[in-house]
C-alpha positions as CSV (number, residue, x, y, z in Angstrom):
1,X,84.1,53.0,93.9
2,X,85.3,49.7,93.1
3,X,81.6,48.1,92.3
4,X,81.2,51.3,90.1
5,X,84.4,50.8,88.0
6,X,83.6,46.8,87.8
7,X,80.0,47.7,86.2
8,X,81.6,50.7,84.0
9,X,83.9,47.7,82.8
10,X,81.2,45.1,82.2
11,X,79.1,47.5,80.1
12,X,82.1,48.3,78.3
13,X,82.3,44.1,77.4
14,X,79.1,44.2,76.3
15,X,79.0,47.2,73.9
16,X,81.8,45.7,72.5
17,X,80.5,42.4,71.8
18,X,77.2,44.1,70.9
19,X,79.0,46.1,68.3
20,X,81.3,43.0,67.0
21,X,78.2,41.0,66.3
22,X,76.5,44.0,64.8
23,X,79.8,44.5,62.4
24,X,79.7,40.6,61.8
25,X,76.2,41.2,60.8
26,X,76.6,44.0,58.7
27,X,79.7,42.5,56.7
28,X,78.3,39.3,55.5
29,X,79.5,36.1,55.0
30,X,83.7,35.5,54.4
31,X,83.5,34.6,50.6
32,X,87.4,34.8,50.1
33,X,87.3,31.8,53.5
34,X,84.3,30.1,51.6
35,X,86.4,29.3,48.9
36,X,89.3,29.1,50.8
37,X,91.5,31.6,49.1
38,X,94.1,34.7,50.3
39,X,92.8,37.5,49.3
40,X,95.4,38.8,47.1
41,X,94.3,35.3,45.2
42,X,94.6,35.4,41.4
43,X,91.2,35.1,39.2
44,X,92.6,31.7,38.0
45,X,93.2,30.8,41.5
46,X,89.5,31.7,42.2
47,X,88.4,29.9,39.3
48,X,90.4,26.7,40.6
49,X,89.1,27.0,43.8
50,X,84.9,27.1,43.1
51,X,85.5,24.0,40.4
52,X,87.0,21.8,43.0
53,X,84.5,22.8,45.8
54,X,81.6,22.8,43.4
55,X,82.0,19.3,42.5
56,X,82.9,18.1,46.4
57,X,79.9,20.1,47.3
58,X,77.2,19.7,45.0
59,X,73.8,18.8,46.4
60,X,73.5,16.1,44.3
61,X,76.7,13.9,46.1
62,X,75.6,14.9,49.4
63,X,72.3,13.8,49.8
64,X,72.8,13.2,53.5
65,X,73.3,16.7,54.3
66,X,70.7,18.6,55.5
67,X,72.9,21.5,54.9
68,X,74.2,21.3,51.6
69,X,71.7,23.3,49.3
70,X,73.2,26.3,51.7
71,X,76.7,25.5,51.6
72,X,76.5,25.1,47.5
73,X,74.6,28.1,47.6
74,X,77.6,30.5,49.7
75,X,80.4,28.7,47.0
76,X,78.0,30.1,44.3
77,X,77.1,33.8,45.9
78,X,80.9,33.6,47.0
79,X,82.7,32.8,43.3
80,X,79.8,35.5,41.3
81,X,81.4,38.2,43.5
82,X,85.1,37.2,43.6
83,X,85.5,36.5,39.9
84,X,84.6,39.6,39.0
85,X,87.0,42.5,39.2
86,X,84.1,45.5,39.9
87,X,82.1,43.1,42.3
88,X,85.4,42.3,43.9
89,X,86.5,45.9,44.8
90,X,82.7,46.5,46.0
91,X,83.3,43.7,48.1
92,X,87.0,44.0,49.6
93,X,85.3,47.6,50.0
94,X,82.0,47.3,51.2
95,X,81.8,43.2,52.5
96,X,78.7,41.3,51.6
97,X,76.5,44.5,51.6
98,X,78.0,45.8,48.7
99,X,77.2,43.3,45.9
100,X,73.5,42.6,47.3
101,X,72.5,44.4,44.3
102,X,74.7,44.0,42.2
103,X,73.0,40.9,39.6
104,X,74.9,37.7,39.2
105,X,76.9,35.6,36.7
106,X,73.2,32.8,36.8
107,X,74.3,29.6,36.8
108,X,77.9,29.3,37.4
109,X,78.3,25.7,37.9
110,X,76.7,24.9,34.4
111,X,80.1,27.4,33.1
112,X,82.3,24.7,34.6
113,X,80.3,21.6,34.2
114,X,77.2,21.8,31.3
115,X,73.7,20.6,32.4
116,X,73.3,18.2,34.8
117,X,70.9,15.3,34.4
118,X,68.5,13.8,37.0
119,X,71.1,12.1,39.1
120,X,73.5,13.6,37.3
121,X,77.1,14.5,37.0
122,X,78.4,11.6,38.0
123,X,77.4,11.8,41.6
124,X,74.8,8.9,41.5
125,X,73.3,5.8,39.2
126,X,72.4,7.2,35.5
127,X,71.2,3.2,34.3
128,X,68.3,4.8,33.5
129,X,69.7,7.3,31.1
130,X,70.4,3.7,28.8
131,X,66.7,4.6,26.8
132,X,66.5,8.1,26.8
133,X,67.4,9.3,23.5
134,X,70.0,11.8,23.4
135,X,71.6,14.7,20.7
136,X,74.9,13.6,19.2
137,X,78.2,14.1,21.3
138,X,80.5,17.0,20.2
139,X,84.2,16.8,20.2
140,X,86.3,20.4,20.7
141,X,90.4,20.2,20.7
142,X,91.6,22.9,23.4
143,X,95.2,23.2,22.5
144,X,97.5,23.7,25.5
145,X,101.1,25.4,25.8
146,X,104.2,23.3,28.1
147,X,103.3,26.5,30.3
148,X,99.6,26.3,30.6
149,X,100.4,22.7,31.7
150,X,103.0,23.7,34.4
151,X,101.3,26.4,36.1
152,X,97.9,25.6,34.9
153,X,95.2,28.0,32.5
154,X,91.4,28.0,32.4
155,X,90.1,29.3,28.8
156,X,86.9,30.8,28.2
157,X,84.6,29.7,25.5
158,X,81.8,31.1,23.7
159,X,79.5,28.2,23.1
160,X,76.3,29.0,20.5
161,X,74.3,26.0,20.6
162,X,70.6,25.5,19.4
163,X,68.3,25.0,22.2
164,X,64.6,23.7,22.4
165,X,61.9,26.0,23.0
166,X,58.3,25.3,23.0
167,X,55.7,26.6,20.2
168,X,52.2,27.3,19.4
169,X,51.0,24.2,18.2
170,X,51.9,19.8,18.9
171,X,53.4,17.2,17.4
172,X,53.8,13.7,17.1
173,X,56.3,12.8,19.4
174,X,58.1,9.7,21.1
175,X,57.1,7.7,18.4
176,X,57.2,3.6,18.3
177,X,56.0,0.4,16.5
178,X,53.7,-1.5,18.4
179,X,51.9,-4.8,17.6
180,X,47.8,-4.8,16.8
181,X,45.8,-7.4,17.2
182,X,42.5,-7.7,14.2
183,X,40.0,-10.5,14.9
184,X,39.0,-11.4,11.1
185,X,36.3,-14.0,12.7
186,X,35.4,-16.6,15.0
187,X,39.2,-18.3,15.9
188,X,41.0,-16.1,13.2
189,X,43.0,-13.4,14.2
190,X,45.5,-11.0,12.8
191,X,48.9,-9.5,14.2
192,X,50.4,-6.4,12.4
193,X,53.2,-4.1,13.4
194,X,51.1,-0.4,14.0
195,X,53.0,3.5,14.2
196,X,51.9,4.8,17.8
197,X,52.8,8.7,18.5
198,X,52.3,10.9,21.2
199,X,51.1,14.4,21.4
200,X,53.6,16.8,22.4
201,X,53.8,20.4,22.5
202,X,55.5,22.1,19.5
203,X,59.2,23.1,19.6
204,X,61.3,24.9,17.7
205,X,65.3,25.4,17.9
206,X,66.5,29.1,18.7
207,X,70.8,29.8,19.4
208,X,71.8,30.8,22.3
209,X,74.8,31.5,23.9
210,X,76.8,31.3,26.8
211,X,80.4,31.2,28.0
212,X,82.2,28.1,29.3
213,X,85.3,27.8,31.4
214,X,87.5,24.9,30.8
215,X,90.4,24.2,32.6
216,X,94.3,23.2,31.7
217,X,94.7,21.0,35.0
218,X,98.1,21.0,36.1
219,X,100.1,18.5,34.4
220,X,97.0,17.5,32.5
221,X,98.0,15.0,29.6
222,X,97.4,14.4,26.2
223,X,94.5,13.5,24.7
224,X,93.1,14.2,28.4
225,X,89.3,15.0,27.9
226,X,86.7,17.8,29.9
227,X,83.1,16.4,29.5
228,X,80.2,19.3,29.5
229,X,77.3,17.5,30.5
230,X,74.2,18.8,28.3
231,X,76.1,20.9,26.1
232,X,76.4,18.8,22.7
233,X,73.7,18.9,19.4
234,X,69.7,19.1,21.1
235,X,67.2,16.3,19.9
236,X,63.5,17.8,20.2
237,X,62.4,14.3,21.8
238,X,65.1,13.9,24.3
239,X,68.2,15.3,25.8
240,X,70.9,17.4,24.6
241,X,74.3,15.5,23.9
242,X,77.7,16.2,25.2
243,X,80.2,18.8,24.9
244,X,83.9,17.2,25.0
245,X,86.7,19.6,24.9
246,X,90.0,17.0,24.7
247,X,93.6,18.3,25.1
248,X,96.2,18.9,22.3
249,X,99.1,19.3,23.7
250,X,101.2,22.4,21.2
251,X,105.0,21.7,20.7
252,X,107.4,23.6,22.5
253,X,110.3,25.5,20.9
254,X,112.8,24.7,24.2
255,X,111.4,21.8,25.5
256,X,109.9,18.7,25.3
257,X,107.9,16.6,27.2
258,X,108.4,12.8,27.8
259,X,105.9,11.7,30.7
260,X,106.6,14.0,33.4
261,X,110.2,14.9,32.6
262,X,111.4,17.8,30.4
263,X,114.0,17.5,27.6
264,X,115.7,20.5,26.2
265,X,119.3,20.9,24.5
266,X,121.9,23.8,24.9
267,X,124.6,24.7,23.0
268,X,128.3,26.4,24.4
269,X,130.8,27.4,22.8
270,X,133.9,24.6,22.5
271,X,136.0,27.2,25.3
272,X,133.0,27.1,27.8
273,X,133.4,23.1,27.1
274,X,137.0,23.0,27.7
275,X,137.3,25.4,30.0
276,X,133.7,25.5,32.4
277,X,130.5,27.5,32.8
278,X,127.8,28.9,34.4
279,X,124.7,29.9,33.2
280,X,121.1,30.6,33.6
281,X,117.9,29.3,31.7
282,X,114.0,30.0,32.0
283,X,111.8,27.1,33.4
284,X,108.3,26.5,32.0
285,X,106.8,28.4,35.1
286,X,109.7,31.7,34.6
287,X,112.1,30.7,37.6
288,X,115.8,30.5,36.7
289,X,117.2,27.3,37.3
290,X,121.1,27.8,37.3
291,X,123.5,25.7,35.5
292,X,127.4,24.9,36.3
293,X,130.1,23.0,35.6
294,X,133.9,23.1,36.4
295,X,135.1,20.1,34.4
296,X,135.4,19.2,30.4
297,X,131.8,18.8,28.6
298,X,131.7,16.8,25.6
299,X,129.1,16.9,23.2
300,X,126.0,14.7,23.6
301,X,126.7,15.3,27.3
302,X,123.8,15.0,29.3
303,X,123.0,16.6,33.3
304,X,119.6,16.1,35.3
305,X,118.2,18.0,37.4
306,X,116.0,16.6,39.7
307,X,112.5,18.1,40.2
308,X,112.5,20.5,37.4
309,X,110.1,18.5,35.3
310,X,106.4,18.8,34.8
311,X,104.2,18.5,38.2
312,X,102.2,15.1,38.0
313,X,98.5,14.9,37.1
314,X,97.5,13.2,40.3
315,X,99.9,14.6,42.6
316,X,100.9,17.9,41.8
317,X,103.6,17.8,44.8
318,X,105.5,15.4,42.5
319,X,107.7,16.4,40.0
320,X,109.6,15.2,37.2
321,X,113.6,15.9,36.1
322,X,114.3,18.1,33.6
323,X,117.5,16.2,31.3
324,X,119.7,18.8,29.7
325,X,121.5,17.8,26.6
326,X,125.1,19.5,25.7
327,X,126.3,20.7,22.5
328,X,129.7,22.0,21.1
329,X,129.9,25.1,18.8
330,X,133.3,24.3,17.3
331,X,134.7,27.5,15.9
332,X,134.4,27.7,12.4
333,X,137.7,28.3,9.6
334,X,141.6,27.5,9.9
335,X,143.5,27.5,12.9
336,X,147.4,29.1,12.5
337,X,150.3,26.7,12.6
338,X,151.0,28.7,16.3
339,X,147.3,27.9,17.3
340,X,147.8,24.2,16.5
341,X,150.9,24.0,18.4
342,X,149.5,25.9,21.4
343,X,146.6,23.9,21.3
344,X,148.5,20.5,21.6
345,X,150.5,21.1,24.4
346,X,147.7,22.5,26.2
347,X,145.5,19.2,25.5
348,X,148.9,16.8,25.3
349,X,146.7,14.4,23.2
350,X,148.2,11.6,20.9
351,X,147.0,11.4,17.2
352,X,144.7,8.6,16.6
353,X,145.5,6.1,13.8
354,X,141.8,5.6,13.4
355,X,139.2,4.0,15.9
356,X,136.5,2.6,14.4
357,X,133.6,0.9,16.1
358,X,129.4,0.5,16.1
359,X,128.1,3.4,17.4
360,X,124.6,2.0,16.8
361,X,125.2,-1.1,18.9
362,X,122.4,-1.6,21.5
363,X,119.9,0.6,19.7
């Protein structure tokens, strides 16, 4: 009896594993643990995600890797399906199986990044690159709010750019002055500068377009530049230029930023200053920050508050202050003989004969 419930029990194991692994098989591959997201993640988080991996990951910087084609290749399969809401509910649905079919964004690493050369994108030695003629560069400002810099933005944009496409016919191509050598006669010879050309297919420009997703790091600066490799003005004998999108940083109407630290000024009313307050304001990223005091504030008085700056560039666990600026809303008209007299024996202040000195000593 007992050897018959001990084998009941071991076939019960094994259908168990046996249906585990065929569940594992049937849901795919983890895309939101590929990318290392939750999966309540946001589509910016996503976004944020795949453009970090993608450059750490990128066959091209890990040339040792025997595995790394693959590994770029699940980032890839993982981001087309996640950044997309319908492919996203298909998938949180259906696992792997239900986006098999379902088409693809095509190259989403060249949305991020541009083109990469031979060697490209940084990851190795471009010396080479030195005589290949290229397409001019092109500059684009992105202009970025305090509160795309706090909590970070990525912003989509439709490039149209002219690409190269071959013809029916050739062309002189890759052309160059080269010196010729004439013998006139015996001993005499002649040295001339000659046009050589090559024969090259026939091209002609045609627009095309395609979206492009450039991010507003956290904390980013600036004047802080995105380079899209490949993405500038074509040249018909070489290689497309550069795209350069470089941040401009928009004016805030509450703050401003110096560095890492936030500035801003509020104003109370001359009781609140005499008497104490407590208020509430909105940071950059919407979280209240609170705001007390018990004793006198006088105008031009300043409070920090550590840590409720701008997160740094390179670190974004660091923080800057944020330096709040006091001022006084004295009430406006005439005060009554009984209001001036209440007034002084609440304050019990002597009249000043007049005290005059540089306020603009030291600046």
């Amino acid at each position: 009896m007992a050897t018959s419930l001990l084998k009941l029990t071991q076939h019960g194991l094994l259908l168990t594993v046996i249906l585990l692994q065929l569940w594992l098989s049937l849901a795919g591959r983890d895309f939101y643990n590929i990318l290392g997201v939750d999966k309540d993640a946001t589509t910016n988080e996503i976004k944020r995600a795949y453009r970090k991996l993608a450059q750490k990951l990128h066959p091209d910087k890990n040339r040792d890797d025997p595995d790394a084609d693959e590994k770029f290749q699940d980032l890839s399969s993982a981001y087309e399906a996640l950044s997309d809401d319908d492919k996203r509910r298909q998938y949180d649905k259906y696992g792997e199986e239900g986006v098999k079919d379902s088409g693809g964004h095509g190259d989403p690493f060249s949305s991020f990044f541009g083109d990469f050369r031979p060697f490209g994108f940084g990851f190795g030695s471009d010396s080479h690159q030195e005589s290949i003629q290229r397409g001019d560069d092109v500059i684009v400002e992105i202009e970025a709010t305090l509160e795309e810099i706090c909590i970070g933005n990525f912003v989509e944009v439709n490039r149209c750019k002219k690409v190269p496409h071959t013809t029916s016919g050739s062309r002189e191509c890759n052309c160059r002055m080269e010196m010729k050598t004439t013998q006139l006669g015996p001993g005499r010879f002649q040295m001339m500068q000659d046009r050589v050309c090559d024969e090259c297919p026939n091209v002609k420009l045609v627009k095309e377009d395609r979206v492009l997703e450039v991010e507003i790091e956290v904390g980013v600066v600036d004047g802080h530049t995105y380079r899209f490799i490949s993405e500038g003005e074509p040249d018909i004998d070489g290689e497309p230029g550069d795209l350069i999108f470089k941040i401009k940083e928009l004016k805030h109407g509450v703050y401003e930023r110096r560095g890492n630290d936030l500035y801003t000024n509020i104003t109370i009313s001359l009781q609140d200053a005499l008497t104490g307050f407590s208020m509430n304001i909105k940071h950059l990223d919407a979280h209240t920050i609170n705001i007390e005091r018990q004793s006198i504030t006088w105008p031009g008085a300043k409070i920090i508050k550590k840590g409720e700056g701008l997160p740094h560039y390179d670190n974004n666990r660091l923080t800057g202050n944020l330096i709040i600026t006091f001022d006084v809303d004295f009430p406006k008209g005439d005060l009554t003989a009984e209001h001036r007299e209440v007034i002084g024996t609440i304050l019990q202040q002597h009249h000043y004969e007049g005290k005059s000195y540089n306020g603009l000593q030291g600046y």
